[in-house]
Backbone bond lengths (Angstrom), bond angles and torsions (degrees), N, CA, C in turn:
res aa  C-N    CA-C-N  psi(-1)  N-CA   C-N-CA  omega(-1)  CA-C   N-CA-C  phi
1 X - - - 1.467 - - 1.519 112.06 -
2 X 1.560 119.83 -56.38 1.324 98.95 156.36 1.475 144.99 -63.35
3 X 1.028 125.63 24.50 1.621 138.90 -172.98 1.502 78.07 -122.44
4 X 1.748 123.60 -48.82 1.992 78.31 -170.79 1.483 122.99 -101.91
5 X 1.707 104.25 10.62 1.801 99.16 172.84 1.772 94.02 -78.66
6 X 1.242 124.85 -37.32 1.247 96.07 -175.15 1.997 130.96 -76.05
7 X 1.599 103.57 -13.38 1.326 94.97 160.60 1.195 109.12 -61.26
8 X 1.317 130.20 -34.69 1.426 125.21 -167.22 1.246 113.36 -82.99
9 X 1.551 115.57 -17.03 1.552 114.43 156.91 1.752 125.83 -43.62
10 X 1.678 100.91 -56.21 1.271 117.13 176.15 1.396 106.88 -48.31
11 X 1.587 96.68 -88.11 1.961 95.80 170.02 1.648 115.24 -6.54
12 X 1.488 110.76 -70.21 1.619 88.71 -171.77 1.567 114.70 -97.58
13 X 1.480 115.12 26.73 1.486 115.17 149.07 1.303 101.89 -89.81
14 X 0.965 152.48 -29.91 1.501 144.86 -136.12 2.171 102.80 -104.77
15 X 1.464 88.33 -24.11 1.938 100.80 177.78 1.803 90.61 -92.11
16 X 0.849 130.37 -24.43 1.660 127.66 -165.74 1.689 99.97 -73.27
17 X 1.726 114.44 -31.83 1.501 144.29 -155.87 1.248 73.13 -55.83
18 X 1.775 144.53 146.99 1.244 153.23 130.35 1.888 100.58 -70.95
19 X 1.109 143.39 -16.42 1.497 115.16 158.05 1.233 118.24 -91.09
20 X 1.282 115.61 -20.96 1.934 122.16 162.41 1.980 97.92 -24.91
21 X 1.259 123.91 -62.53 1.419 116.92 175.35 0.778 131.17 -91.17
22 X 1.507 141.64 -12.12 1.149 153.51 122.03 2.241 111.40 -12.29
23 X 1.267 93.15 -78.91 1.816 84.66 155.43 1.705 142.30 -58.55
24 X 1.378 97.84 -34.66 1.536 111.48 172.25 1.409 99.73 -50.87
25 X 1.659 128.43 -77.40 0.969 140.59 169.93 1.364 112.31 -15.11
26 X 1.261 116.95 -68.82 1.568 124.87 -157.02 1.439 99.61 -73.38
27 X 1.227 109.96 -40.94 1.860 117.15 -177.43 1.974 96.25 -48.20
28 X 1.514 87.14 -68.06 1.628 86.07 -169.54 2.077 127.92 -43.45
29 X 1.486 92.90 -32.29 1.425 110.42 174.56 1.718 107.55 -50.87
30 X 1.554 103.46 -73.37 1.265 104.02 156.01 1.259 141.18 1.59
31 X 1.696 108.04 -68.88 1.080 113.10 -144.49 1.670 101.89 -91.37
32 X 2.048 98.01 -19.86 1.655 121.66 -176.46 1.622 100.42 -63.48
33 X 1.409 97.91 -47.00 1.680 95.16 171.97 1.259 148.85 -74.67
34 X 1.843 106.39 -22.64 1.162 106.13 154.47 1.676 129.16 -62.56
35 X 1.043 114.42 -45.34 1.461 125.58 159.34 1.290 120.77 -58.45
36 X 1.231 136.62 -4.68 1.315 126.16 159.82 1.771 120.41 -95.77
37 X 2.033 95.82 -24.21 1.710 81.31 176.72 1.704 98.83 -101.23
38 X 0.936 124.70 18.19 1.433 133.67 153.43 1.692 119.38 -60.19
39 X 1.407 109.06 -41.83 1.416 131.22 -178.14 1.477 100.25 -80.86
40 X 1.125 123.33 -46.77 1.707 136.45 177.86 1.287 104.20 -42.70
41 X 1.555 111.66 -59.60 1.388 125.14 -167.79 1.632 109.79 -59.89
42 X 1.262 95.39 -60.85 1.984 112.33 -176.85 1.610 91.63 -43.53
43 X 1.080 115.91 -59.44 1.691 112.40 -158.36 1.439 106.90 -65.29
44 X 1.189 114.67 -64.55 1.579 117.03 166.07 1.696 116.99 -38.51
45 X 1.167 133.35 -41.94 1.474 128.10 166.18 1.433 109.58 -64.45
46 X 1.352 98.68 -53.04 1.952 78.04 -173.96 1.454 115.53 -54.94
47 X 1.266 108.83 -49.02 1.807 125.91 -174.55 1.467 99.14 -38.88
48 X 1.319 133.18 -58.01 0.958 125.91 164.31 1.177 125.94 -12.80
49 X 1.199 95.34 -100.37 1.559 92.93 170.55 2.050 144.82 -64.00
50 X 1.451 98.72 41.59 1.291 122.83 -153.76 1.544 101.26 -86.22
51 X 1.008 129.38 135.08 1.871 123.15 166.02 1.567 110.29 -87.27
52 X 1.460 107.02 141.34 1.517 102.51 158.03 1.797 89.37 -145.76
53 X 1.713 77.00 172.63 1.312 93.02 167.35 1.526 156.16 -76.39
54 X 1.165 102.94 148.63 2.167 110.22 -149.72 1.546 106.67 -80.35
55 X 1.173 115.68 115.91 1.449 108.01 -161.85 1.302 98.67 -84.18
56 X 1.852 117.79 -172.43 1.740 94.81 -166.77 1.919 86.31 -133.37
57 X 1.190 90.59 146.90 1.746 107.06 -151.69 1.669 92.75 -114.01
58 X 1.469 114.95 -0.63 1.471 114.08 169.09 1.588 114.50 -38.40
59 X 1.399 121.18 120.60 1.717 130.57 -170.69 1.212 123.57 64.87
60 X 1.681 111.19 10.73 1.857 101.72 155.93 1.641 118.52 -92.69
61 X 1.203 93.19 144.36 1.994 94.10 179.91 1.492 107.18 -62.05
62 X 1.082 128.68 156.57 1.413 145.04 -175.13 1.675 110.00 -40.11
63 X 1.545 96.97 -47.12 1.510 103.21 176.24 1.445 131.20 -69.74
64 X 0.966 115.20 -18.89 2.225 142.12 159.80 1.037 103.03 -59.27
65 X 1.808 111.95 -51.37 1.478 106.85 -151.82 1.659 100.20 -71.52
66 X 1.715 100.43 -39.48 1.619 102.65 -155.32 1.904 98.76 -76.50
67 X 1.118 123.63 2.04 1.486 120.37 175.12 1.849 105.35 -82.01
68 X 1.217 92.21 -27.51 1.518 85.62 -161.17 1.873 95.78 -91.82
69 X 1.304 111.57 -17.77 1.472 107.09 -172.07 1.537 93.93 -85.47
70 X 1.222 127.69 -50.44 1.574 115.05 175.48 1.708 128.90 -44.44
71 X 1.799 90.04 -30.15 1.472 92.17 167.67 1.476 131.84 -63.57
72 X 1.550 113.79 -27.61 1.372 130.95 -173.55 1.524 113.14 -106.68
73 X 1.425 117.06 6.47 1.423 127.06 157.87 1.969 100.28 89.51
74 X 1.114 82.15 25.32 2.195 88.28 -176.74 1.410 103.19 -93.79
75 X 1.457 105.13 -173.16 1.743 114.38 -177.24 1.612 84.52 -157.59
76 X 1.527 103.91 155.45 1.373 97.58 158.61 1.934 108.71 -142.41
77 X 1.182 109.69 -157.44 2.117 117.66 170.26 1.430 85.25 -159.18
78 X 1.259 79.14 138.39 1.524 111.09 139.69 1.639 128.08 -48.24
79 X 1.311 110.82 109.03 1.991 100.35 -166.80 1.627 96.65 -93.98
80 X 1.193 112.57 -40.86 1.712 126.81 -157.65 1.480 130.57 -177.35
81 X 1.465 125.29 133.49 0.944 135.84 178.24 1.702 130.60 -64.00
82 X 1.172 146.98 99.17 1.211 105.24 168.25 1.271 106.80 -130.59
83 X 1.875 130.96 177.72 0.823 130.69 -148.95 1.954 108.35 -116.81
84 X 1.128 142.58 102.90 0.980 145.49 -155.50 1.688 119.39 -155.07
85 X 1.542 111.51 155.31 1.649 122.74 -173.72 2.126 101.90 -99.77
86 X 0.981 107.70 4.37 1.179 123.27 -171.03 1.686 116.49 -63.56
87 X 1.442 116.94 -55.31 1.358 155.74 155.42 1.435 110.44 -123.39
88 X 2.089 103.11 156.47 0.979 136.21 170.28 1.356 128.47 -22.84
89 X 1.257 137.33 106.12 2.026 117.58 -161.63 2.116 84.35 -71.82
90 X 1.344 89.13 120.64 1.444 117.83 139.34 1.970 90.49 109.54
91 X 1.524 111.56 33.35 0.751 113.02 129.37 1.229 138.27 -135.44
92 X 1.940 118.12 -163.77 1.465 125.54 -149.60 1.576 95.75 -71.78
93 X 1.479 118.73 129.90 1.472 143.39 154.38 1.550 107.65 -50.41
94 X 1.254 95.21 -106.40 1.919 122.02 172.82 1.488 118.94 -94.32
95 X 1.051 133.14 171.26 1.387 155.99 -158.81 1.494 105.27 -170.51
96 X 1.874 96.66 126.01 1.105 118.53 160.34 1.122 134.01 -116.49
97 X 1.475 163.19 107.68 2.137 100.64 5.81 1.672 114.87 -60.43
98 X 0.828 101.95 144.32 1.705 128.30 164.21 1.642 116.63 -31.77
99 X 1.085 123.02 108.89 1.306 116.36 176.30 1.606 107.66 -28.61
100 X 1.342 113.30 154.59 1.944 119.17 -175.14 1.306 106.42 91.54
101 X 1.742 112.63 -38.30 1.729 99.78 -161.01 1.703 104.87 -56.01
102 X 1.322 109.04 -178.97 1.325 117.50 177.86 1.870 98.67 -126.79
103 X 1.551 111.40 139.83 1.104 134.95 -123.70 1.099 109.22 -143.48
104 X 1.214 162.18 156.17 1.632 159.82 146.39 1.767 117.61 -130.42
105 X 0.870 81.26 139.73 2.175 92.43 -171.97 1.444 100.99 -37.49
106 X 1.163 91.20 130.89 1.690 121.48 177.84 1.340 121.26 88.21
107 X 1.297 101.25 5.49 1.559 95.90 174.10 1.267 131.49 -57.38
108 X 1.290 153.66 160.57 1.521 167.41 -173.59 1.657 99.58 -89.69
109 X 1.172 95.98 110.84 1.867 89.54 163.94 1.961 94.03 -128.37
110 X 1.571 89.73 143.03 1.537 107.61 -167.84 1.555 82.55 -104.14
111 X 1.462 110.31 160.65 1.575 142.17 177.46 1.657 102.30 -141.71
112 X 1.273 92.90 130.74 1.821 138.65 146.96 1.433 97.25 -67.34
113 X 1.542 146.23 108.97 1.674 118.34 138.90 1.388 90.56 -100.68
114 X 2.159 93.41 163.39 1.308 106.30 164.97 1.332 117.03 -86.56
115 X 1.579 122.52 132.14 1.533 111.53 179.22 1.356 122.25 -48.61
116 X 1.179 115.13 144.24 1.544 111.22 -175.56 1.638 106.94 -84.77
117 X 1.409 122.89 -21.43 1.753 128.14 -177.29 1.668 97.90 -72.81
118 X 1.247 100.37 135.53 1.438 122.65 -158.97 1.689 102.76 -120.40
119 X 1.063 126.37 -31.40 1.547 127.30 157.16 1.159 148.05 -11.17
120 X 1.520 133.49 72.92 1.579 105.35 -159.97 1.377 96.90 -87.80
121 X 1.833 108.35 -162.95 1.141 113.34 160.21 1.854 87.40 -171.80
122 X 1.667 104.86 153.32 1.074 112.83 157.20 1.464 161.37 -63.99
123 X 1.644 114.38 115.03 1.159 102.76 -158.35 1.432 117.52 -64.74
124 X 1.697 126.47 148.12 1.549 109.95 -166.21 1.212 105.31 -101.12
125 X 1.415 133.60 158.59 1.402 141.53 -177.62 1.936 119.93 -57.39
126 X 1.333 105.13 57.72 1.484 107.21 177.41 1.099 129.99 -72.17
127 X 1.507 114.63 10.14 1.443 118.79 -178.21 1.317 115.17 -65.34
128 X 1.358 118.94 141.10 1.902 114.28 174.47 1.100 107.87 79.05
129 X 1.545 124.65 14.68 1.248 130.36 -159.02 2.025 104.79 -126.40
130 X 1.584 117.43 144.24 0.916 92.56 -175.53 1.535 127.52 -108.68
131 X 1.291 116.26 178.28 1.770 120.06 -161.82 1.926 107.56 -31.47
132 X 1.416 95.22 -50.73 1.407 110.16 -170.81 2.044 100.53 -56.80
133 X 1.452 120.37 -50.17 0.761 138.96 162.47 1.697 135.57 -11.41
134 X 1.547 77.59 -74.16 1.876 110.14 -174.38 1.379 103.84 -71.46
135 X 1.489 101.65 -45.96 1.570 104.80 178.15 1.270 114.85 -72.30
136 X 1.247 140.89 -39.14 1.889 119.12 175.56 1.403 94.05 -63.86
137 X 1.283 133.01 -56.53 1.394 119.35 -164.26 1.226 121.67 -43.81
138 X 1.781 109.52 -57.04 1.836 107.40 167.77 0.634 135.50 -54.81
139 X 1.367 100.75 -60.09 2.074 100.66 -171.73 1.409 130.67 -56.64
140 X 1.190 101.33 11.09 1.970 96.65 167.82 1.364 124.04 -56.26
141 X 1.709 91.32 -47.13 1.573 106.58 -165.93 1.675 91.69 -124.44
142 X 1.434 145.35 2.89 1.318 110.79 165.60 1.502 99.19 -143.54
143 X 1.384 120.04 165.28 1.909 152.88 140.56 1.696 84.60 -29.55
144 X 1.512 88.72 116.22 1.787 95.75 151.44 1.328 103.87 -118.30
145 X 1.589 95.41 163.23 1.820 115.36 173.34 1.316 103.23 -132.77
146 X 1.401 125.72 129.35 1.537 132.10 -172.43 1.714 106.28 -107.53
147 X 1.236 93.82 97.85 1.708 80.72 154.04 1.367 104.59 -114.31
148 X 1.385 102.98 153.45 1.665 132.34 168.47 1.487 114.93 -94.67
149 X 1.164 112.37 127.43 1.746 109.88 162.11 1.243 94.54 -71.28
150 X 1.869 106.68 164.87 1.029 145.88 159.86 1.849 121.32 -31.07
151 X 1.367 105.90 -32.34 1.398 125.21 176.05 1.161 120.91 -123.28
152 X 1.221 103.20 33.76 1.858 121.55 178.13 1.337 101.37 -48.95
153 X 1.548 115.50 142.43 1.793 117.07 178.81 1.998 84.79 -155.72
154 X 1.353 91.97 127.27 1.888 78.55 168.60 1.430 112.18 -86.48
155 X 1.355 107.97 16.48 1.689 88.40 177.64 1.408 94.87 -115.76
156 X 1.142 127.78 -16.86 1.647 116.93 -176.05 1.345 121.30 -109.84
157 X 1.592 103.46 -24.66 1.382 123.89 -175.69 1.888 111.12 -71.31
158 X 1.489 113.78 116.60 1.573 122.79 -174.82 1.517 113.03 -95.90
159 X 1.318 127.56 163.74 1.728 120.39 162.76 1.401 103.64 -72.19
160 X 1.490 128.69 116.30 1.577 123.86 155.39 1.621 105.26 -84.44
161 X 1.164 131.49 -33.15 1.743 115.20 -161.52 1.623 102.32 -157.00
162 X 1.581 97.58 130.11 1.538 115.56 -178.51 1.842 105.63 -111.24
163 X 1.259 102.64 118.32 1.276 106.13 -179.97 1.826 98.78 -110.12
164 X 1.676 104.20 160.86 1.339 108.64 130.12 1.494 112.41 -138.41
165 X 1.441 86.18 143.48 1.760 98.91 -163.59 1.330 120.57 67.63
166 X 1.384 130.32 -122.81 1.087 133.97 162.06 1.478 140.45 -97.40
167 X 1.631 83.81 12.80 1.351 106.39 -166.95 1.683 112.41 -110.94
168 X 1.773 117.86 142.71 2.013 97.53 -173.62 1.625 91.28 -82.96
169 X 1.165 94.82 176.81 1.824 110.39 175.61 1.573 85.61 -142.98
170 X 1.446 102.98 157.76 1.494 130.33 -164.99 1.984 105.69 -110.40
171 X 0.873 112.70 158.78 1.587 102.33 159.07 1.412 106.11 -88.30
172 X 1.178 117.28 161.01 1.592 143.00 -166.56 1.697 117.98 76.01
173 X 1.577 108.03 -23.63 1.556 107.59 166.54 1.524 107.09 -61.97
174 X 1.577 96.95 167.19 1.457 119.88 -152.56 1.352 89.21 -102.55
175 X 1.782 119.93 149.54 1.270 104.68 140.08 1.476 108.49 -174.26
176 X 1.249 111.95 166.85 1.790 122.32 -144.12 1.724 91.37 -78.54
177 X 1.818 85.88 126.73 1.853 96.92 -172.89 2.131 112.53 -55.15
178 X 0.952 107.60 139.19 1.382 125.73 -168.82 1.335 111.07 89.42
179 X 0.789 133.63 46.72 2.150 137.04 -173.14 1.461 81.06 -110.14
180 X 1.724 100.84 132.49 1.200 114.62 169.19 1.926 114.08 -79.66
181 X 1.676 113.25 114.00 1.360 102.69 157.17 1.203 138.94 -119.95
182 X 1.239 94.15 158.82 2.382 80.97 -158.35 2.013 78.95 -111.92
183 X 1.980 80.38 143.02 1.598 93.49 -145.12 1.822 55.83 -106.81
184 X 1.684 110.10 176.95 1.111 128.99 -163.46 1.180 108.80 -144.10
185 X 1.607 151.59 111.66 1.453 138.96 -162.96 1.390 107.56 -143.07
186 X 1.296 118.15 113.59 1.636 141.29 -178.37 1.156 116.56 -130.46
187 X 1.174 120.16 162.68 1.524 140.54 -155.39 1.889 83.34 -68.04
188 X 1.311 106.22 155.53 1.647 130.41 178.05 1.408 116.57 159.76
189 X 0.972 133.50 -12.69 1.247 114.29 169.28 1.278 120.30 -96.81
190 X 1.593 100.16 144.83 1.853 105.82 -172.84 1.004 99.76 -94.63
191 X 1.526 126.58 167.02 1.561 134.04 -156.56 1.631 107.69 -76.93
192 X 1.340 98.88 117.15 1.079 115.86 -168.28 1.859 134.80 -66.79
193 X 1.436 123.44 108.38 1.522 130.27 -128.00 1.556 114.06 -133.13
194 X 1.894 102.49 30.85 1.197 120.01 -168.78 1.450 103.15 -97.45
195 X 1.460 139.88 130.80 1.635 103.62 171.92 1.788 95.48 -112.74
196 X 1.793 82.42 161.66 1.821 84.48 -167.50 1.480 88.73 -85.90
197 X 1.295 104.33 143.49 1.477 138.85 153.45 1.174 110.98 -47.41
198 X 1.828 144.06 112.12 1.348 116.14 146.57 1.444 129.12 -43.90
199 X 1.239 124.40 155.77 1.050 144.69 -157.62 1.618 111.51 -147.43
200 X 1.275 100.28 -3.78 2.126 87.10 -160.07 1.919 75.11 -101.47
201 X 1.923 99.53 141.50 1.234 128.16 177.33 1.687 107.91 92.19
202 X 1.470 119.99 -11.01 1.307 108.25 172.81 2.006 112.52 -98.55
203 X 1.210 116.69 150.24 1.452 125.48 167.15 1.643 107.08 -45.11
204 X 1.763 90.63 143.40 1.757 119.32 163.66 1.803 84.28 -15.83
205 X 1.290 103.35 -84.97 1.948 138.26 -147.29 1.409 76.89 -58.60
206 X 1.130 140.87 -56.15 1.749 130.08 -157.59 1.271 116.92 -74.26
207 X 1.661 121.25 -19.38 1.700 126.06 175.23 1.521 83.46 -86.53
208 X 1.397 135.50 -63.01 1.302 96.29 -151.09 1.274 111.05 -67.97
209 X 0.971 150.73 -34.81 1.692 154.63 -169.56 1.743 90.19 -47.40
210 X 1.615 114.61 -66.36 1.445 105.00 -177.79 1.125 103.51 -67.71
211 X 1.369 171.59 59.97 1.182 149.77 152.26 1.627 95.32 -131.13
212 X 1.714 122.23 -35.78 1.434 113.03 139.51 0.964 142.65 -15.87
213 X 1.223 123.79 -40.79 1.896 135.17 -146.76 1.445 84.79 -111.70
214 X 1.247 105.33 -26.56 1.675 103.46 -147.84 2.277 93.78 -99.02
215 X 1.345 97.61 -10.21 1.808 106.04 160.34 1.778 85.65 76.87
216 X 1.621 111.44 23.49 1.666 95.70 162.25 1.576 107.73 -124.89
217 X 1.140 132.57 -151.10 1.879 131.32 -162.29 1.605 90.14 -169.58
218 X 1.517 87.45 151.90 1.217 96.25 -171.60 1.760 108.36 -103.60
219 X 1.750 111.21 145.19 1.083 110.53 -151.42 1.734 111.03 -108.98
220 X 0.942 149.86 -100.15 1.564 139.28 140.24 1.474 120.89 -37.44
221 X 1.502 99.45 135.78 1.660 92.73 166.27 1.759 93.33 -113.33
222 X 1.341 107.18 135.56 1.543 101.15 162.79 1.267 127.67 -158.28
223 X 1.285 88.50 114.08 1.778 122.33 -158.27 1.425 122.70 -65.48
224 X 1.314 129.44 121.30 1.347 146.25 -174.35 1.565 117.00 -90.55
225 X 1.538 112.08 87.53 1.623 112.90 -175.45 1.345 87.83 101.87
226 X 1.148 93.85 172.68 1.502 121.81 161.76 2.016 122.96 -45.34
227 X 1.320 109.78 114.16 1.943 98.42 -179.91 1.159 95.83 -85.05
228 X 1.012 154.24 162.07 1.881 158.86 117.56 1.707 104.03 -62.53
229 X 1.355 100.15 -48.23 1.672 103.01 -150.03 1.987 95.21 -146.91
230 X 1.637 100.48 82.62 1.711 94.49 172.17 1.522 126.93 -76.45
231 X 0.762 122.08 3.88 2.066 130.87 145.11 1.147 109.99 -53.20
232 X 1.004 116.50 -45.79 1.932 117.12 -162.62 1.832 110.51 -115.08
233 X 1.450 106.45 -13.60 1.210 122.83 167.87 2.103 109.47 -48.53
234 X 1.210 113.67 136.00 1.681 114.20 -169.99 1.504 107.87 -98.89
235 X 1.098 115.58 144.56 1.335 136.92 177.23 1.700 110.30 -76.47
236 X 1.284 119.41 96.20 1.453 133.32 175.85 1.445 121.81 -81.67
237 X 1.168 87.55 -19.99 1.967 110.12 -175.17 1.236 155.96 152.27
238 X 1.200 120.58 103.77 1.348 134.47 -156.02 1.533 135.86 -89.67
239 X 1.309 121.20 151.52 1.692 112.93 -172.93 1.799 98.76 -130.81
240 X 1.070 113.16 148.74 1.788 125.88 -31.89 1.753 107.17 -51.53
241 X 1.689 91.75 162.91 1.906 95.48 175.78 1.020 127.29 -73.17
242 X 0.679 129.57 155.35 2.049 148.29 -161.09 2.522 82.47 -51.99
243 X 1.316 100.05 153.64 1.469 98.03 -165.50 1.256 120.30 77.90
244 X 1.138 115.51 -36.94 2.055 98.56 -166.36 1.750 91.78 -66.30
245 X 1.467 88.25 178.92 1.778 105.22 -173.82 1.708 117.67 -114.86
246 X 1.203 113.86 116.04 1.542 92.61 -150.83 2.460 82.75 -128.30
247 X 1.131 104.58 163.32 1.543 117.04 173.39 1.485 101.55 -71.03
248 X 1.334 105.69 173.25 1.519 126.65 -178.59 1.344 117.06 -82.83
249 X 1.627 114.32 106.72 1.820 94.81 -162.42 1.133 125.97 113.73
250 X 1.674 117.27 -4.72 1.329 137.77 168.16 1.595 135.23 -103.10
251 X 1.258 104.62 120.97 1.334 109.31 -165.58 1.347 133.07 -50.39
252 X 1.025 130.54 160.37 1.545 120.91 157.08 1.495 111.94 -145.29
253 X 1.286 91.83 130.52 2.123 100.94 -177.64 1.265 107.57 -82.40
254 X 1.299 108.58 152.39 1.846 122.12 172.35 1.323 96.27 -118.29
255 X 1.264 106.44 -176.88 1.410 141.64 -152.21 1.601 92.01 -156.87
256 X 1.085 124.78 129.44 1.915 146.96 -174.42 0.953 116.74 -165.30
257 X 1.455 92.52 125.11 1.779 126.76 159.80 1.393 116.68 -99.92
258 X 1.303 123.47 146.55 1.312 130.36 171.60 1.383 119.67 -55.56
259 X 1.441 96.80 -59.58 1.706 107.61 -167.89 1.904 98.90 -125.56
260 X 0.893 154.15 158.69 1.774 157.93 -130.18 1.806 97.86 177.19
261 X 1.213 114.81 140.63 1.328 107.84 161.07 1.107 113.54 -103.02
262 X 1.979 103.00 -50.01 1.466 107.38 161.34 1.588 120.08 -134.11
263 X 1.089 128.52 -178.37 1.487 121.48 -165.92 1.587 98.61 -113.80
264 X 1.368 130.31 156.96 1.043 140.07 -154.30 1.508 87.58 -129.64
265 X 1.688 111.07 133.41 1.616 117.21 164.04 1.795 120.34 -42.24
266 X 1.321 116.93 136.34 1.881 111.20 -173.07 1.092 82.47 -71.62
267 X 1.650 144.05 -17.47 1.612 120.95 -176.97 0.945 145.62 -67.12
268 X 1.881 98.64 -0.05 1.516 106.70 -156.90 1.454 93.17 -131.39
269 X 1.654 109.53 4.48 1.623 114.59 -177.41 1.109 108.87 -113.66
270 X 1.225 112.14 146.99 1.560 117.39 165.28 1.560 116.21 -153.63
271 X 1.330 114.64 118.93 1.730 123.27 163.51 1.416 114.97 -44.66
272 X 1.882 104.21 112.12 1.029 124.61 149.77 1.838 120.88 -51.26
């Protein structure tokens, strides 16, 4: 009994203590505050990583779009161009994800713009025509896409079908310079029963006249030294050589010098 009135002495000296609450107090403050920036923290991490929704940027220019995506912690690229009356030229087409989706910071959003070049020009009649062909003619003014048939040959193989997209295009239609077209090349030519004309020692002006008669065109010119004057410039050597058998409509490149002392056999030449 005396061992426990005097714990109980302490006990009620120890509540009488004026810093006994003085610490209670402060402990409890503590403990209110650790638990509240504890809660700070939790909320702020999840939020982080929170989704909302992707607003839709269809017909702002690149520079609109990218203010408003920096605001919402996004990034985007450029996927593809295309050319359309739909929206503004040189702004956003499509968006990838889709306006509505739901989204979280840093995501990638891809853009469609519409080209802003407004230009058409006509496509030229390359049909029956070959790879080497189709291609100087197009590519001035548009994006080609090559497919090959299955029995692709560059000497026999012609363009049958010019699409864009999924759609054919014709020669003489119009269309806005840089439009991608996917040129199409399949078997069509019948065995070919043209023979080339020599040409080496006659003038620029004198192959094409024979290559006229002869229902072919002349294809590269490429000049040796300096030309002054490519009309009167001489034919040193040509591809293919005088004999081969070529279709109706097919080119043949020279090789020209201005001035020649003497001419060298095509047998012993050949274009690099």
């Amino acid at each position: 009994m005396p061992k426990n009135n005097s714990r109980l002495n302490k006990v009620k000296s120890l509540f009488k203590n004026k810093y006994y609450y003085l610490h209670f107090f402060s402990a409890s403050i503590v403990t209110v505050l650790l638990f509240y920036f504890l809660i700070l923290f939790m909320n702020s991490y999840t939020m982080h990583g929170e989704e909302f929704e992707l607003e839709d940027y269809h017909g702002l220019t690149i520079e609109e779009a990218s203010k408003e995506l920096e605001k919402s912690g996004l990034k985007y690229q450029l996927l593809d161009s295309v050319f359309t009356d739909l929206v503004p030229k040189g702004s956003i087409f499509t968006q990838n994800p889709i306006p509505g989706t739901f989204v979280k910071e840093g995501r990638l959003i891809y853009f469609t713009i519409n080209c802003s070049n407004s230009q058409k020009f006509i496509i030229p009649d390359v049909y029956n025509k070959s790879e080497r062909e189709a291609v100087n003619q197009l590519s001035s003014y548009f994006e080609l896409e090559i497919k090959r048939g299955e029995n692709y040959s560059p000497v026999f193989s012609v363009v049958t079908m010019l699409k864009v997209g999924n759609h054919e295009v014709f020669p003489g239609q119009k269309l806005i310079e840089g439009t991608t077209i996917i040129v199409c090349f399949g078997s069509g030519r019948s065995n070919s029963n043209i023979i080339v004309p020599l040409l080496v020692g006659s003038s620029t002006e004198e192959a094409k006249m024979i290559l006229e008669q002869s229902n072919l065109k002349i294809g590269l010119i490429i000049p040796e030294g300096e030309i002054l004057d490519t009309l009167n410039a001489i034919v040193v050597n040509q591809r293919p050589l005088s004999e081969s058998k070529l279709q109706a409509g097919d080119m043949v490149d020279l090789v020209v010098k201005q001035f020649v002392d003497s001419l060298q056999s095509t047998d012993s030449i050949t274009i690099e």
